[in-house]
KELUM-483636 format. One record per residue (C-alpha): residue number from 1; residue in three letters; x, y, z. Coordinates in pm, whole numbers, plus 50000, padded with zeros to 5 digits. Each point is the difference from the previous one (the first is absolute). Example, Ala and Ser with C-alpha at 12.3 -4.5 7.8 and 13.67 -1.06 7.14 Angstrom:
(node 1,ALA,(51230,49550,50780))
(node 2,SER,(50137,50344,49934))
***
This chain:
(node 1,UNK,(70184,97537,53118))
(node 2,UNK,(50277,50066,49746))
(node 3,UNK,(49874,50047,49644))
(node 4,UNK,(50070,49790,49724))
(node 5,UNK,(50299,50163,49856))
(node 6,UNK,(50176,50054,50326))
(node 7,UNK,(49907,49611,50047))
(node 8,UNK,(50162,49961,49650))
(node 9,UNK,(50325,50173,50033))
(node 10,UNK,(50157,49822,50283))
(node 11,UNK,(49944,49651,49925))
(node 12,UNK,(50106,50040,49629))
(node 13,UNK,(50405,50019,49930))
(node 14,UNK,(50062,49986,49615))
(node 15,UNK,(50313,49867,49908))
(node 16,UNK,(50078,50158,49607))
(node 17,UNK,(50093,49768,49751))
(node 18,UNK,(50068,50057,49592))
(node 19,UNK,(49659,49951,49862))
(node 20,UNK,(50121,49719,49720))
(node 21,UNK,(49957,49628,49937))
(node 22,UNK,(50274,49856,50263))
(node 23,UNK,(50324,49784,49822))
(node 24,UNK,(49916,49676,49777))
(node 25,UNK,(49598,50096,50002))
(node 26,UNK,(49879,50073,49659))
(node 27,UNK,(49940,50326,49852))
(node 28,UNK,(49810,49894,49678))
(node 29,UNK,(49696,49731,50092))
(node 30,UNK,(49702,50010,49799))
(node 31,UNK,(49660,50044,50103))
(node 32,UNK,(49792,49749,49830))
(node 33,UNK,(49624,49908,50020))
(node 34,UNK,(49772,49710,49849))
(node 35,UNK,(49634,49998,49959))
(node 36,UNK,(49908,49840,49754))
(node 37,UNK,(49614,49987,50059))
(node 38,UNK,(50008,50389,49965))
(node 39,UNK,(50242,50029,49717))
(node 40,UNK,(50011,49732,49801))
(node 41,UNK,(49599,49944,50019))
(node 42,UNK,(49901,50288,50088))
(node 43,UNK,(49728,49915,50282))
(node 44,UNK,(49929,50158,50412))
(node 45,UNK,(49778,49736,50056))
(node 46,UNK,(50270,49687,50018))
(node 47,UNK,(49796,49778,49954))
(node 48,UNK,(49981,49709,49694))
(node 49,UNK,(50216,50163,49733))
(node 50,UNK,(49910,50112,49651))
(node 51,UNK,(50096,49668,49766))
(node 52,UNK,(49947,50189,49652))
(node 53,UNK,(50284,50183,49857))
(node 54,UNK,(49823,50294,49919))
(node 55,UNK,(50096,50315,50230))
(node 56,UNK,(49735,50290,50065))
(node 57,UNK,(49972,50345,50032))
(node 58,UNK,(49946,49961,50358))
(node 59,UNK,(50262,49753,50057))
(node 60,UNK,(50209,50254,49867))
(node 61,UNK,(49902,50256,50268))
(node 62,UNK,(50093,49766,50288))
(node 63,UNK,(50278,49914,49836))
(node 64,UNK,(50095,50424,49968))
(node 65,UNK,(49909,50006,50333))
(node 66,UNK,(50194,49763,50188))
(node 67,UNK,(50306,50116,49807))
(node 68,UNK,(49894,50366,50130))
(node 69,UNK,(49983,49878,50385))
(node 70,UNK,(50309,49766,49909))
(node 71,UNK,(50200,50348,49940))
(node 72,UNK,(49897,50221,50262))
(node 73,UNK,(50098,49692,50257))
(node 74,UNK,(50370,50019,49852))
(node 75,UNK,(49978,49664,49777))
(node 76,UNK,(50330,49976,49724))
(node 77,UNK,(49868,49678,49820))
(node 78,UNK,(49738,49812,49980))
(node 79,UNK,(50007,49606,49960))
(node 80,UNK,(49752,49904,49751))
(node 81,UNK,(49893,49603,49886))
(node 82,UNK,(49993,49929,49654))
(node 83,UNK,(49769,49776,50004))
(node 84,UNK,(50069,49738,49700))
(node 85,UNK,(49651,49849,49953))
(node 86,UNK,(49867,50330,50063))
(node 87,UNK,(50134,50149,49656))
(node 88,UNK,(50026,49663,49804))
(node 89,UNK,(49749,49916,49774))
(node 90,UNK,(49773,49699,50030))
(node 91,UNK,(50148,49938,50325))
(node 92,UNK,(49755,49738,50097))
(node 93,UNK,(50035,49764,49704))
(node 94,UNK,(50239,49686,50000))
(node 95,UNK,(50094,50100,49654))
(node 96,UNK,(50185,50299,49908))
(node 97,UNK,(49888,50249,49773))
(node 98,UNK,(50192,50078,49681))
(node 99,UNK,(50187,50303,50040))
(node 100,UNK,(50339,50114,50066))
(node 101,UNK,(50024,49991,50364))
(node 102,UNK,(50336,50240,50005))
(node 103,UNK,(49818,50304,49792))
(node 104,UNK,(49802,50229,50201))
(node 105,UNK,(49790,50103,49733))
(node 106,UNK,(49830,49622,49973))
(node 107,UNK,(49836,50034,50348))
(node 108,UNK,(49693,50144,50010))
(node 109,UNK,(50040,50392,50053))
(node 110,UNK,(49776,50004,50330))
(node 111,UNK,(50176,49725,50152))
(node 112,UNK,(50283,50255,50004))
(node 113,UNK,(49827,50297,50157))
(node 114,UNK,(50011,50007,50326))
(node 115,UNK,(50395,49951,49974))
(node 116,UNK,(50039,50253,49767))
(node 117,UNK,(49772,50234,50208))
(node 118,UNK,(50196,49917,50334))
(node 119,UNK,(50364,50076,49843))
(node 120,UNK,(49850,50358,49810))
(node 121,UNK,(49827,50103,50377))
(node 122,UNK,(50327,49901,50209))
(node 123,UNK,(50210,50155,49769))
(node 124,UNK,(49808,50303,49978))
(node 125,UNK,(50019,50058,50426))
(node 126,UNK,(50358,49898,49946))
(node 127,UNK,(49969,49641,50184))
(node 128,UNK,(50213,49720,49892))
(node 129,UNK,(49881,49659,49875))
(node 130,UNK,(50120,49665,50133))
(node 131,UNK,(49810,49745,49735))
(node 132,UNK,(49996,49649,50146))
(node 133,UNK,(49897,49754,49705))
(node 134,UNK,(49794,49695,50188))
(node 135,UNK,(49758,49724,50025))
(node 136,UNK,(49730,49971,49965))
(node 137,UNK,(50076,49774,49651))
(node 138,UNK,(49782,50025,49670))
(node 139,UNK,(49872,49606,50008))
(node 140,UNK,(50152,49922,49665))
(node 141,UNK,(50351,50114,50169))
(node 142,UNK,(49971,49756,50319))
(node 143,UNK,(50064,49668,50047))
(node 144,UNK,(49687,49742,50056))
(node 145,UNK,(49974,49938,50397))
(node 146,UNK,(49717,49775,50178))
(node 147,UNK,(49899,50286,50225))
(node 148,UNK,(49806,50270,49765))
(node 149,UNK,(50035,50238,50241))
(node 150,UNK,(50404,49981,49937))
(node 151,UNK,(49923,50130,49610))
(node 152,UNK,(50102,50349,50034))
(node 153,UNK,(50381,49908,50150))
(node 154,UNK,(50050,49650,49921))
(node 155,UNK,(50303,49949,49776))
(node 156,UNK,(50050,50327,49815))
(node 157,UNK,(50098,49945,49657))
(node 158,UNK,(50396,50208,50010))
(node 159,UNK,(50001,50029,49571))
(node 160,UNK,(49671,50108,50002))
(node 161,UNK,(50094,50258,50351))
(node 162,UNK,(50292,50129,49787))
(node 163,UNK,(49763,50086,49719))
(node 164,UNK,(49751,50211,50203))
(node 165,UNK,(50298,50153,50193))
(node 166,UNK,(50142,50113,49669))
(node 167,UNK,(49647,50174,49927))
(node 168,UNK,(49996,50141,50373))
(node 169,UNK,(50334,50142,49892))
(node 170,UNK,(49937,50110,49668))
(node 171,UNK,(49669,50169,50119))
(node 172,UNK,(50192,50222,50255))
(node 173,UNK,(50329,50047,49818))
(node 174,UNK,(49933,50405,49963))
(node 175,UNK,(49936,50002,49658))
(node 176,UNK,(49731,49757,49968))
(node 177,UNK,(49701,50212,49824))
(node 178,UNK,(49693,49745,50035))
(node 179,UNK,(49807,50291,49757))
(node 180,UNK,(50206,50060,49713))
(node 181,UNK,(50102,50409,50049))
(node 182,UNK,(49882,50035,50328))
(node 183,UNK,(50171,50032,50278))
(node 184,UNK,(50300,49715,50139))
(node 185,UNK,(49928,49802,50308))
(node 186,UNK,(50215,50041,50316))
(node 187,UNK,(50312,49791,50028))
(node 188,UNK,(50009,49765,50267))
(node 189,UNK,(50338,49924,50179))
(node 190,UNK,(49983,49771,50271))
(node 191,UNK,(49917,49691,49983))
(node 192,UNK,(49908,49680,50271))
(node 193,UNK,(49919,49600,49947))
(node 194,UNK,(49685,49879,50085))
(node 195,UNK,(49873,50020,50333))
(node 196,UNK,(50060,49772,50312))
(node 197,UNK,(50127,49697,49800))
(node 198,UNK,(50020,49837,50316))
(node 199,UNK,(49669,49995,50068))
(node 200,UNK,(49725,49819,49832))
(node 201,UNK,(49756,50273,49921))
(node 202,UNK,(50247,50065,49762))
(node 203,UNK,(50170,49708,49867))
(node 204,UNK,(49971,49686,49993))
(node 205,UNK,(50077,49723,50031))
(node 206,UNK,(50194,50076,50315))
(node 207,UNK,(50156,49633,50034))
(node 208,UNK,(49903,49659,49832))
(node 209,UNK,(49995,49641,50087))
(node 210,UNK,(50358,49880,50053))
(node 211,UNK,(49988,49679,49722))
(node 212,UNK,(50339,49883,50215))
(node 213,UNK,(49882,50056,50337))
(node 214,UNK,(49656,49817,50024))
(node 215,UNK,(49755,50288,50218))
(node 216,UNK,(50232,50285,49947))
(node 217,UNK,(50028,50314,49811))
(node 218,UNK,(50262,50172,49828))
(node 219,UNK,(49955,50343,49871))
(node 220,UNK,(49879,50134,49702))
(node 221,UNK,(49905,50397,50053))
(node 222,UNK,(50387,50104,49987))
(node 223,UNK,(50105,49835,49657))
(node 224,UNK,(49674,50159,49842))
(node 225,UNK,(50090,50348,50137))
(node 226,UNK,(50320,49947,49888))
(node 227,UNK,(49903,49947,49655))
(node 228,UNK,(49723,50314,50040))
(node 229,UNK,(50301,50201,50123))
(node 230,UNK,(50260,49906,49674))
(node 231,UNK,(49633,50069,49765))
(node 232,UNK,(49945,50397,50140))
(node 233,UNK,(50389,50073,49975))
(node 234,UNK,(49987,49861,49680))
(node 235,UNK,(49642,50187,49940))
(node 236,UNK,(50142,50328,50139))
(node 237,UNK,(50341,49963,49783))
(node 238,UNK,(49827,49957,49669))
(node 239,UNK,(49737,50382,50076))
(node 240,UNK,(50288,50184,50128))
(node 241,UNK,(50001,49976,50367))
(node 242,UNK,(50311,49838,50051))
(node 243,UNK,(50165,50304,50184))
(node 244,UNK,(49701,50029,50214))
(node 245,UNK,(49965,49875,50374))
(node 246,UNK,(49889,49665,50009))
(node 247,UNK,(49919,49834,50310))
(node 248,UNK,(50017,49571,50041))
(node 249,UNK,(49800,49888,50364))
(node 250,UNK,(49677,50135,50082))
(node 251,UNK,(49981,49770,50267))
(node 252,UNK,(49810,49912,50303))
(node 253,UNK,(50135,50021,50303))
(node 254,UNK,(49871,49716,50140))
(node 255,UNK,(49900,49650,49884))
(node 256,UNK,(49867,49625,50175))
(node 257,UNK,(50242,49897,50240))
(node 258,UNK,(49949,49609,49971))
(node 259,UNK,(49689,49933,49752))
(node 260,UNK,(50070,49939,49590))
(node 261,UNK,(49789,49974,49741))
(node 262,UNK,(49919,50168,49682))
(node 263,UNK,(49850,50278,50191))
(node 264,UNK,(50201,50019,50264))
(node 265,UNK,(50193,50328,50012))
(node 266,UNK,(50415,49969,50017))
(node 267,UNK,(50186,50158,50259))
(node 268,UNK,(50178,50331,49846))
(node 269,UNK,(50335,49848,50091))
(node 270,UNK,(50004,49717,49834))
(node 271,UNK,(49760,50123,49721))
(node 272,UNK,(50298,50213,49871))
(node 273,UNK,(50333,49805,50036))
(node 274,UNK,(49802,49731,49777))
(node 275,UNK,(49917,50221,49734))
(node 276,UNK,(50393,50047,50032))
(node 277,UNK,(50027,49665,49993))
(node 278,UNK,(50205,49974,50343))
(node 279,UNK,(49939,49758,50276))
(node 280,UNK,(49862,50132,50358))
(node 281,UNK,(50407,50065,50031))
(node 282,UNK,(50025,50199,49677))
(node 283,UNK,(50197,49748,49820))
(node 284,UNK,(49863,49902,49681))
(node 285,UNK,(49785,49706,49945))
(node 286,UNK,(50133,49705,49808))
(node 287,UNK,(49861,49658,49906))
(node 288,UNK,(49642,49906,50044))
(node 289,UNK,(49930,50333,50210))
(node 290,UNK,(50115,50183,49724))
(node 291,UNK,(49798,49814,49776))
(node 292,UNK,(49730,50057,50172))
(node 293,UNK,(50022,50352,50043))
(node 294,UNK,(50111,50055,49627))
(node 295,UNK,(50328,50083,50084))
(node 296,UNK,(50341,49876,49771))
(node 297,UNK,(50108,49693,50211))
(node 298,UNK,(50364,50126,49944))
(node 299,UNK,(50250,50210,49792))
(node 300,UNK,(50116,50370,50121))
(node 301,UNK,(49783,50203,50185))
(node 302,UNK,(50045,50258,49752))
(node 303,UNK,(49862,49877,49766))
(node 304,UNK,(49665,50027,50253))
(node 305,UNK,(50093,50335,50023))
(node 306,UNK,(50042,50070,49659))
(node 307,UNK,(49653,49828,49897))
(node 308,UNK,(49767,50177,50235))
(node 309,UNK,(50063,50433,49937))
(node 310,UNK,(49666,49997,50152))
(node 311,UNK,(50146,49911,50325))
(node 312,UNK,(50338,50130,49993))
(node 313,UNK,(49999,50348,49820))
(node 314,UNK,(49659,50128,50239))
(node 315,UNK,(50015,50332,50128))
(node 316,UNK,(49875,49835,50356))
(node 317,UNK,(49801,49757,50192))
(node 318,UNK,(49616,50090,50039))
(node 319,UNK,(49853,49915,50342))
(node 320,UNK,(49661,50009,50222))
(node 321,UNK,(50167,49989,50381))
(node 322,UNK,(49689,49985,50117))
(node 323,UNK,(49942,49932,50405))
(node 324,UNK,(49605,50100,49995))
(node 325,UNK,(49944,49955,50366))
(node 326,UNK,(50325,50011,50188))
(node 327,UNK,(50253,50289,50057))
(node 328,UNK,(50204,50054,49714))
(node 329,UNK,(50304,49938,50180))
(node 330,UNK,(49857,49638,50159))
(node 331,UNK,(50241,49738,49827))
(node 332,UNK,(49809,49767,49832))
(node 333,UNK,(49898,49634,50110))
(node 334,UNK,(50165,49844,49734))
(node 335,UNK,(50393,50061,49855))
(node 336,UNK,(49847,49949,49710))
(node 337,UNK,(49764,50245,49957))
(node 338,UNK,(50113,50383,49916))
(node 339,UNK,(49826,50320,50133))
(node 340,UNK,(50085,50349,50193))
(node 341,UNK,(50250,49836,50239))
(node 342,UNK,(50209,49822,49806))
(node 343,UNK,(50036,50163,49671))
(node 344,UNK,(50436,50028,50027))
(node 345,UNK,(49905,49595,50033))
(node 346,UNK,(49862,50032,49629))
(node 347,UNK,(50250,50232,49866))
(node 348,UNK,(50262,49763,50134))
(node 349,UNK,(49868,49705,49861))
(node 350,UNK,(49936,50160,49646))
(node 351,UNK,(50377,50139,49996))
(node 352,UNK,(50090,49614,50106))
(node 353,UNK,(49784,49887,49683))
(node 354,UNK,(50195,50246,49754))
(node 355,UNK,(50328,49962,50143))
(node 356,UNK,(49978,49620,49963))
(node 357,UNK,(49962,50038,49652))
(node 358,UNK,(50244,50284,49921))
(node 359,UNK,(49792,50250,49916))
(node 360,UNK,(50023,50344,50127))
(node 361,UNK,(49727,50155,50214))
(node 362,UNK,(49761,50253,49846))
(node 363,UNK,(50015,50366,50096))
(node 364,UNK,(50274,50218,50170))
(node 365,UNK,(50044,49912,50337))
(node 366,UNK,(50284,49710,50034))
(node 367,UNK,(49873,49723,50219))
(node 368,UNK,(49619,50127,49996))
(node 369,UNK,(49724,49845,49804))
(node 370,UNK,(49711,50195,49871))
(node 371,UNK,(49690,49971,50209))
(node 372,UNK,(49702,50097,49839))
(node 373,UNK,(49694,49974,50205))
(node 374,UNK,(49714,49996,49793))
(node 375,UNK,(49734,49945,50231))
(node 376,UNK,(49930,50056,50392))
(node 377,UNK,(49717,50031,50212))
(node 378,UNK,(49837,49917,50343))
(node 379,UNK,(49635,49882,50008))
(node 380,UNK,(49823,50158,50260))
(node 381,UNK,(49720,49926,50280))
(node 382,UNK,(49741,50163,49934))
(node 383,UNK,(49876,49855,49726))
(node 384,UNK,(50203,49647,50039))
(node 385,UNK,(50003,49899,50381))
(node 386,UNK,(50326,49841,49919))
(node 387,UNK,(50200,50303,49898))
(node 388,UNK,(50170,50256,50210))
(node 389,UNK,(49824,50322,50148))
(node 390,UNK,(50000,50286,49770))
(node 391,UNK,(50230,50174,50232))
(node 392,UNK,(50253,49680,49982))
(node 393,UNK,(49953,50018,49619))
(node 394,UNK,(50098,50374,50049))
(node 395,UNK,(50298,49957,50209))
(node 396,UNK,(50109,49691,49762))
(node 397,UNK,(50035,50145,49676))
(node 398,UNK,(50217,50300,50102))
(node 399,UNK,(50225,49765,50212))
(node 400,UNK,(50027,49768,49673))
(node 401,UNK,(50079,50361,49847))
(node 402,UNK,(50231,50040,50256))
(node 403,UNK,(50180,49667,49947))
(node 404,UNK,(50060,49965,49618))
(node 405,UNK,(50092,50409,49967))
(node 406,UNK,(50279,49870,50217))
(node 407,UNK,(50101,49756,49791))
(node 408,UNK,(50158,50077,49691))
(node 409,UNK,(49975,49670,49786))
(node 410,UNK,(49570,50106,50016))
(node 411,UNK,(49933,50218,49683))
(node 412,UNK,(49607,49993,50080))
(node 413,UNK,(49694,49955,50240))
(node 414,UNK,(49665,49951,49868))
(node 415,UNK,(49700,50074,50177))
(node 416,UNK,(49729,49713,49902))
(node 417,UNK,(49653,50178,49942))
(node 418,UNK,(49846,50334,50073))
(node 419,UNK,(49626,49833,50061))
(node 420,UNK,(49942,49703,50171))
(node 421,UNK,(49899,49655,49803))
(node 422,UNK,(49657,49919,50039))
(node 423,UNK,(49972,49660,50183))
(node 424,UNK,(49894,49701,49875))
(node 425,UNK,(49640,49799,50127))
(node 426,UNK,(50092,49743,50261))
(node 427,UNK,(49924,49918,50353))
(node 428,UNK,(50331,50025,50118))
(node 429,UNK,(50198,50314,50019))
(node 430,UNK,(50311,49791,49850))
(node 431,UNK,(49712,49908,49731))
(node 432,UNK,(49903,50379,49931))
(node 433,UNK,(50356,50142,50053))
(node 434,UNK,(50228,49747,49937))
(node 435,UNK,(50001,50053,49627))
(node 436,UNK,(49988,50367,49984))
(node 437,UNK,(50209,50279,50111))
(node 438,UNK,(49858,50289,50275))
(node 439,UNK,(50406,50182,50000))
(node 440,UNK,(49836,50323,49832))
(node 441,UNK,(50085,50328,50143))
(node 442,UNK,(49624,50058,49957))
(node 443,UNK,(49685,49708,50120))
(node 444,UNK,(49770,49935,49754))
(node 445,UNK,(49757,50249,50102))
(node 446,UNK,(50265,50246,49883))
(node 447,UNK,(50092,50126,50370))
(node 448,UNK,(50341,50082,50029))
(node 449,UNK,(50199,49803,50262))
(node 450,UNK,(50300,50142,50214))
(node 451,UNK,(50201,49826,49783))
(node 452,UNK,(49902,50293,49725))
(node 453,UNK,(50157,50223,50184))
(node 454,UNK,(50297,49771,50103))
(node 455,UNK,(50112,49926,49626))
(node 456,UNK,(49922,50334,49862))
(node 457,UNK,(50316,50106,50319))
(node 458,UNK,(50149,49700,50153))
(node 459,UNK,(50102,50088,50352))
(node 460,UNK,(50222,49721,50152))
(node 461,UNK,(50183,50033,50385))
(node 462,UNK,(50242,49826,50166))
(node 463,UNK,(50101,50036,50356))
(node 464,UNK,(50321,49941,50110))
(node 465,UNK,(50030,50059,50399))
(node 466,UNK,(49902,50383,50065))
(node 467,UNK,(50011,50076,49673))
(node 468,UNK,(49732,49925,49702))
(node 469,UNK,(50121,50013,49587))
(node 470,UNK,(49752,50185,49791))
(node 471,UNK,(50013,49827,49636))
(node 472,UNK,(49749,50129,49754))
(node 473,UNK,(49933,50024,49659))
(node 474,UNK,(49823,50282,49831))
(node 475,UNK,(49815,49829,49705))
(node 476,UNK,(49857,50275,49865))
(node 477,UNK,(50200,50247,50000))
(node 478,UNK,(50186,50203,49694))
(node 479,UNK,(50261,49789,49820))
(node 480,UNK,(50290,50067,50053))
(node 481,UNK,(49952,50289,50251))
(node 482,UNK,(50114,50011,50338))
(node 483,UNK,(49682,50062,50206))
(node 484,UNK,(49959,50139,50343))
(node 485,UNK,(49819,49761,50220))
(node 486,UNK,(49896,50048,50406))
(node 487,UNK,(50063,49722,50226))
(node 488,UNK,(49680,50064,50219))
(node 489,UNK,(49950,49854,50365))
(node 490,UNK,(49744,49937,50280))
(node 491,UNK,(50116,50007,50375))
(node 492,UNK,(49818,49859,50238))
(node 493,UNK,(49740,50167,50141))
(node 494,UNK,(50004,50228,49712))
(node 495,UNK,(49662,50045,49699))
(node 496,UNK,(50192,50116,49729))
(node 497,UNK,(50306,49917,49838))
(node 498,UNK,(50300,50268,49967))
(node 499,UNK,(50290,50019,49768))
(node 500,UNK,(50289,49838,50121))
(node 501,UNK,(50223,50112,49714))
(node 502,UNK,(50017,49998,49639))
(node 503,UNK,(50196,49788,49815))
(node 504,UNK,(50120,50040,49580))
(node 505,UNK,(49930,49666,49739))
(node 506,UNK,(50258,49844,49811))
(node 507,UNK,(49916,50116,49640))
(node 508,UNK,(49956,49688,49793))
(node 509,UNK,(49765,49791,50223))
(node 510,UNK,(49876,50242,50243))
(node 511,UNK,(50116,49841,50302))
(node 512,UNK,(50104,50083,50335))
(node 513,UNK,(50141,49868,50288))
(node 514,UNK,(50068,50202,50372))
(node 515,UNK,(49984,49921,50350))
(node 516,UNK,(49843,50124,50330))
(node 517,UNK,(50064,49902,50359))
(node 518,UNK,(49679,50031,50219))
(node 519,UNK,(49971,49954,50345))
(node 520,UNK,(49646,49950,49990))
(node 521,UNK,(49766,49779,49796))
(node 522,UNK,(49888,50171,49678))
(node 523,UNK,(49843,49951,49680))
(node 524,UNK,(50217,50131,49688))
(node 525,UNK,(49820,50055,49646))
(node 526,UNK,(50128,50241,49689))
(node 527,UNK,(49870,50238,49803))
(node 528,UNK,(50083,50248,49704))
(node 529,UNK,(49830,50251,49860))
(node 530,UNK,(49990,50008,49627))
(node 531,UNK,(50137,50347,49858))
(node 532,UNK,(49769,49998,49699))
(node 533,UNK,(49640,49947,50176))
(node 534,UNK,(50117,50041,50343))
(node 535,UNK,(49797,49692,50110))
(node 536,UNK,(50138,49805,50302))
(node 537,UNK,(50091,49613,49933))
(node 538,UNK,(50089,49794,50303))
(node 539,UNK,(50135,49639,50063))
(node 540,UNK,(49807,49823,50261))
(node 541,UNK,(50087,50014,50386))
(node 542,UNK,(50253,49779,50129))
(node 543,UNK,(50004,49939,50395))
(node 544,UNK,(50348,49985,50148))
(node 545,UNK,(50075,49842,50313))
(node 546,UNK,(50279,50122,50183))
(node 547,UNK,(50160,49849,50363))
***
């Protein structure tokens, strides 16, 4: 019987390619991450969350080391909630306290901590900060609803939003000292609005009764978000962030095809040419739809333009493309909703929406609007029997990888938590898991999943006939260093895997790209050794099926 290298060598024709991100794929996508459970509260256990705004010792240390794990899996930025009621004072009281709302130093100094304590760590282990200023609302900045459980997002106060933006701003403006001679905080630089305004665990109301159509609904959530949007440019302007990146969005992908109500989430779609205030044809509303929508019923559109910098002089548009349990490249069931698949479908529509008022498209590419995908996941079964295998969620992310790095309107991918949510009591599984997220790289028991390994070096293949493209992207590797990475592969037959050939990173990203032609099926994985410690990092193993 031949040996395993002998089996190796015939079946195995390398065809060499320039190891560099192929033409129109982009060379400069950030690696972002959000867990908020770890690093904004400071808790393993994900469980109920700490309500009190005081921030321990040992918060701190999960905190320090989450950012530590965050760094050695290749993470550029973190996205981090700024939670509003969280830092306000007397959040749960109908009236407000007396104090100016827009100084920092007239919140309470604890309330303040954990921020302060997240931006100092990050900055120290040279991650980035994305801060993304959200519900839930301090009760005497919220509107009064029937439903008490729609407090915390139910008709956000924008005056009162601009006010605690300003303080945000002011707090992390680089030369804020909150003890007189010690030492300034760091500067935060980038900047997103609220979170999922399209869906109602976030704001609300999503639509109200239609007073002239008797049983319908017209909606509500996009004029408020509107309104939140002009407040935090106008917040960020006034503390010195006006040259910063600022981010309008943060939505959903998805939203209720057919039900309405005031908690009935809004399809992305139509969530954002509304807060626009364009028709489902991108022409602006006029008359009673305007109206309705708070939109000027007529005059130039310019003058829309002109009123709103908040939605017109953004660096980009902030999205979740979420899929969750199909393939990222499955188009979705509805036009209307927005994930992997159809992403040039949002950048198209957004560069519709600006060019209909006149207004030039952010950033440097002609034609191209800014992506920025702030949060991304797949929930996985185990623990939720509706989620995808752990090997799916594997294969997933790095073929979402895959797909944005080649296109170049996507600026960022974020990875949505390192842990698992805890789930909820219930007797369901859409009871326990239907309001929690189990898309960590990691289950709640702390075991790492294959998808560890699979973000830390996405591995993504692509056969084409006889021959198989090797895309890959070494995460943590040195910046800006051109690394030496082995395509590795298993024949048939054969128990260990050989080198096929080595291939060099481009510099900026570390990613790579080559092809192989096998006669045989294989599996295909990478590795590089790390010239400081010498230690061995692989991607996971990808089985290639060749005719």
């Amino acid at each position: 019987m031949p040996t395993p290298r002998l089996l190796l060598l015939p079946v195995l024709l390398l065809l060499a390619l320039a190891a560099a991100a192929p033409a129109g794929a982009s060379t400069t996508q950030e690696s972002m991450f959000q867990d908020d459970p770890l690093l904004v509260y400071g808790t393993e256990t994900t469980g109920a969350l700490p309500t009190g705004q005081s921030f321990s010792a040992a918060q701190e240390t999960v905190q320090k080391r989450t950012l530590d794990k965050l760094k050695r899996l290749g993470v550029d930025r973190i996205r981090v909630s700024v939670f509003w009621a969280l830092v306000a004072p007397a959040n749960a009281s109908r009236t407000k306290p007396a104090f100016n709302a827009a100084d920092p130093g007239q919140y309470d100094p604890e309330a303040w901590t954990r921020y302060d304590k997240l931006l100092v760590n990050a900055a120290n282990r040279g991650i980035a900060v994305n801060m993304n200023i959200t519900s839930p609302v301090p009760r005497w900045a919220a509107g009064n609803p029937e439903r008490e459980d729609l407090v915390g997002t139910y008709e956000p106060d924008p005056v009162e939003f601009a006010r605690f933006v300003t303080a945000v701003g002011t707090r992390y403006s680089g030369t804020y000292r909150p003890v007189a001679g010690g030492p300034a905080l760091p500067r935060a630089d980038y900047w997103s609005i609220w979170n999922e305004p399209n869906q109602p665990g976030w704001l609300t109301p999503q639509w109200v009764p239609d007073r002239s159509a008797p049983g319908g609904f017209a909606e509500a959530a996009p004029r408020i978000y509107r309104a939140l949007a002009d407040a935090m440019w106008s917040g960020l302007q006034v503390s010195g962030h006006g040259g910063d990146t600022i981010l309008v969005g943060e939505m959903a992908p998805k939203g209720q095809v057919t039900a309405r109500g005031i908690s009935r989430a809004m399809k992305p779609r139509r969530f954002i040419l509304r807060v626009y205030c364009l028709d489902d044809n991108a022409v602006p509303l006029r008359g009673a739809d305007a109206t309705r929508n708070g939109c000027p019923t007529d005059g130039p559109v310019e003058a829309f333009r002109d009123a709103h910098p908040g939605l017109f002089k953004v660096t980009g548009l902030a999205h979740h493309p979420y899929e969750v349990s199909q393939r990222p490249d499955a188009p979705p069931l509805d036009p209307e909703f927005f994930t992997t698949a159809n992403l040039r479908a949002l950048g198209s529509l957004m560069g519709r929406i600006f060019a209909r008022y006149g207004a030039p498209v952010p950033g440097k590419l002609p034609g191209s609007f800014p992506l920025y995908l702030t949060e991304y996941g797949y929930q996985t079964s185990p623990p939720d029997p509706l989620g995808v295998t752990l090997a799916q969620q594997a294969a997933y992310l790095n073929q979402a990888e895959y797909l944005t790095a080649r296109n170049r309107a996507v600026k960022t991918l974020s990875q949505f938590l390192l842990i698992d949510d805890r789930p909820v009591a219930g007797k369901t599984a859409a009871a326990r898991f239907g309001a929690t997220f189990q898309s960590g790289l990691q289950t709640l028991q702390g075991r790492r999943k294959p998808a560890y390994a699979a973000y830390r070096f996405p591995l993504h293949v692509v056969r084409s006939g006889r021959d198989a493209k090797v895309w890959g992207l070494l995460r943590v590797g040195r910046p800006n260093t051109r690394e030496t990475v082995r395509i590795e592969g298993l024949a048939r037959g054969a128990k260990r895997y050989r080198t096929l050939r080595t291939v060099r990173t481009e510099p900026r990203r570390g990613y790579l790209e080559a092809a192989v032609r096998l006669t045989r099926t294989t599996r295909v994985r990478l590795a590089w050794t790390d010239p400081a410690t010498k230690a061995v990092v692989r991607s996971r193993s990808a089985v290639i099926g060749v005719r």
